[in-house]
N, C-alpha and C positions, 0 to 999 in steps of 0.2 A: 778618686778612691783607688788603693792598691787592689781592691778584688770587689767585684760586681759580680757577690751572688747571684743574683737573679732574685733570687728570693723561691725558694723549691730549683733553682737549676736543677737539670735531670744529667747533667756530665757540663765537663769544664774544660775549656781551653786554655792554655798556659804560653803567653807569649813573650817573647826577650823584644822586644822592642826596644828604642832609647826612652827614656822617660819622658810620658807627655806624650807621645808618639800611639798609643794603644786606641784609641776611638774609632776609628774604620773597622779595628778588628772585633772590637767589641759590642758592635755593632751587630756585624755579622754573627758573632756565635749569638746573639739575643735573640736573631731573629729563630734558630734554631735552638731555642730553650736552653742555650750554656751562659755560665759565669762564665769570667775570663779573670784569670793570675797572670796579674801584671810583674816580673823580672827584670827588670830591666836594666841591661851591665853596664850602662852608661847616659851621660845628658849630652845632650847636641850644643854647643858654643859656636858663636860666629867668631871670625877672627878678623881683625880689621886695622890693625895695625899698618906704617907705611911700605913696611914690606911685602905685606898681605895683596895691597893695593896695587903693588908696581908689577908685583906678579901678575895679577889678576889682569893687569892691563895688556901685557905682553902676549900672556895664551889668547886674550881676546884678539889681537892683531893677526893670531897663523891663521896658514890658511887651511886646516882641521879642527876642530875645536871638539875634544870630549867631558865628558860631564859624567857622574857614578852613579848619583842617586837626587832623588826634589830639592836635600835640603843643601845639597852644592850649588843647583838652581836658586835656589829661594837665597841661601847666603851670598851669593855673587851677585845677583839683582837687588840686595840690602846694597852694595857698594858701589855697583854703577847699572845703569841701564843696559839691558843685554842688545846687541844689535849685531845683526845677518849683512856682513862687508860682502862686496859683490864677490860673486864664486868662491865664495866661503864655503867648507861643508862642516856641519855638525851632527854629533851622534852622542847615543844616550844609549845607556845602560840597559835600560829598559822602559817601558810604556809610562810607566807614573816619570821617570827622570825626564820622555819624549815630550809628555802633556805636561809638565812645569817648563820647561822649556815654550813651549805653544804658548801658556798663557803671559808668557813673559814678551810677545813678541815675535821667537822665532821657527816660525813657521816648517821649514822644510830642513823635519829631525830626521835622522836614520837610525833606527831601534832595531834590535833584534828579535826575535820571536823568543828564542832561549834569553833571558833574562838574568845573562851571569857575566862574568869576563870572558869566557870563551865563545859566550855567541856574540858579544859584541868585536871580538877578533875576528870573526869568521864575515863579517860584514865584507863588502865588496871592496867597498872604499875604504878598507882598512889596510888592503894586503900588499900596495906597493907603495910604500912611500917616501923610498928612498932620499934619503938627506932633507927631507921636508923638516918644517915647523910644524909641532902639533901641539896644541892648549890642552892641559888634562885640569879640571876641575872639577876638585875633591877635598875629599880632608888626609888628615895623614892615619895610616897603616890601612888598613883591610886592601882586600884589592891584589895580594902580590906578584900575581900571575900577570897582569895588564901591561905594566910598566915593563919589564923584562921582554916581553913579546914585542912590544911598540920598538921597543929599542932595537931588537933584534933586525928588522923591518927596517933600518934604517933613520926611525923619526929622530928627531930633534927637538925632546921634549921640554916646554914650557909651563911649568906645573908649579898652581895655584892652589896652595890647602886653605880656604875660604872658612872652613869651620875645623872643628875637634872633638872628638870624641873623649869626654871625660869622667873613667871608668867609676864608678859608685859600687857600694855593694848593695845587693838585694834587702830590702828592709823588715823588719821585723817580722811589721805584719805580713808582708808577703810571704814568707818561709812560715810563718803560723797557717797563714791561706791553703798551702802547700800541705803542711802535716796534717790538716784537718778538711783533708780533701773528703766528700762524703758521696763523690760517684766517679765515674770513667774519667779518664784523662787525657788530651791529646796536647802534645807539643808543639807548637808551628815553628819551624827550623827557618828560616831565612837569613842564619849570618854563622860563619865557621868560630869568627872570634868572640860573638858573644855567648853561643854554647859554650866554648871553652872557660871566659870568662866565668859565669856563672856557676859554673858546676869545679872552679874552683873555688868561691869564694862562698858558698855554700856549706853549713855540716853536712858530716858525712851520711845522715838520716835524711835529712831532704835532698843529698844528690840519688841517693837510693831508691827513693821515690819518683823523682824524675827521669831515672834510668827506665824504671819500669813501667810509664808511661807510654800509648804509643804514639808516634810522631807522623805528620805531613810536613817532609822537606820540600824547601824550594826546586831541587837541583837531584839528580842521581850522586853526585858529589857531597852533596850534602847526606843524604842519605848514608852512603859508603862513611861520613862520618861520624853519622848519631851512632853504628855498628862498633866502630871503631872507639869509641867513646865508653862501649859498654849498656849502652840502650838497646833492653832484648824482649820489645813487646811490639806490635806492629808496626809496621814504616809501610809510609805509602808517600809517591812520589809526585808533586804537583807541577804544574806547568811555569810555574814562574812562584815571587813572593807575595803578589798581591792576594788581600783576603779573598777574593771572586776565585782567586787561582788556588787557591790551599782547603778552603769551602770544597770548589768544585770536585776537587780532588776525594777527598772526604763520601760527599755524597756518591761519585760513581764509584767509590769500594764500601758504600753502605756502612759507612761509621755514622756519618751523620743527617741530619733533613729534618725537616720541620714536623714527622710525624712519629719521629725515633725518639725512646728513650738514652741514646746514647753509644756510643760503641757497638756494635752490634756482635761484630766475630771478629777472629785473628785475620789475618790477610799477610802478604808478602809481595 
């Protein structure tokens, strides 16, 4: 379903996931009496072609191996078995990319606490790696701080776009979901391009709405971007993208909780 009233939801969360991608989060606002509007600026695609392949094989040979998000885990493990070569290191974007990884097999990830490209730059075993080989598996665009930095650094990247991102526009019902919003509203911000996406592929009535929505980003970056964007109703800033992180965020500025009818006050 594009939108899970709830049936009496008392406020609503409004998420850009990929498509198919929304269940964890919807979950979570359920638990705290929200529908959730599903956005979503694009579908996730494996890519599996022999070039796909011979890439994929070479990043798996360095001896770094990075990875962005589960579903570069999850599409690389559709094409071969993931496996930890002696003094290999790998590193992951953040906690859900570290535990896709783990149940794939490989055991000893290096994740960041910050949950973005810059704290996975900021890693230890990131910062010298002069003429090395390094495996980046991802899809193509988001990300473009990463690359540029690795490079800078010296690596010698072997990069694997395993899947794609295949922009859609928002569907009917969902922008109907949207205009016939009938309480508070919060945005969960976790990707620069699919805010962009969306609020252009959107009328100018339902970006209007969504601007004046308020939002939990993943990132103060992100943040400085729903500003930037023209979104001028509360921001509050969460620890990372996962729903426990953008929830939690929520509840410690008293937007939301299980005994809230919703939004409660402005906040900055």
């Amino acid at each position: 379903m594009t939108m899970d009233p709830a049936k009496g939801a008392r406020w609503y969360v409004i998420s850009l996931r990929p498509r198919g991608e929304h269940a964890a989060l919807r979950r979570a606002a359920a638990r705290r009496g929200a529908g959730l509007i599903a956005l979503s600026p694009w579908v996730l695609q494996d890519r599996g072609d022999d070039a796909v392949r011979d890439a994929l094989r070479l990043a798996l040979e360095a001896p770094r191996v990075v990875v962005t998000s589960p579903a570069a885990v999850r599409a690389a493990a559709r094409l071969q078995p993931l496996l930890a070569r002696p003094g290999q290191a790998w590193f992951a974007v953040g906690a859900a990319s570290a535990a896709a990884l783990r149940r794939c097999g490989i055991d000893a990830v290096s994740a960041p606490a910050r949950m973005d490209s810059e704290g996975l730059l900021a890693l230890p075993g990131l910062q010298h790696i002069d003429g090395d080989a390094l495996g980046l598996i991802t899809a193509p665009g988001g990300r473009g701080t990463l690359t540029p930095a690795l490079l800078a650094r010296g690596a010698q990247i072997r990069r694997a776009d395993v899947y794609a991102r295949v922009l859609v526009a928002p569907s009917a019902r969902s922008m109907a979901a949207v205009r016939a919003l009938a309480g508070p509203a919060v945005l969960a911000l976790t990707s620069e391009q699919a805010l962009q996406h969306v609020l252009s592929s959107v009328p100018n009535d339902v970006a209007a709405t969504l601007r004046a929505a308020s939002v939990v980003a993943a990132s103060q970056r992100l943040a400085d971007i729903a500003r930037g964007c023209g979104f001028h109703g509360a921001i509050v800033i969460a620890a990372g993208p996962r729903p426990r992180d953008l929830f939690g965020a929520l509840d410690a500025a008293a937007l939301a909780g299980p005994d809230r009818t919703g939004p409660a006050r402005p906040f900055r």
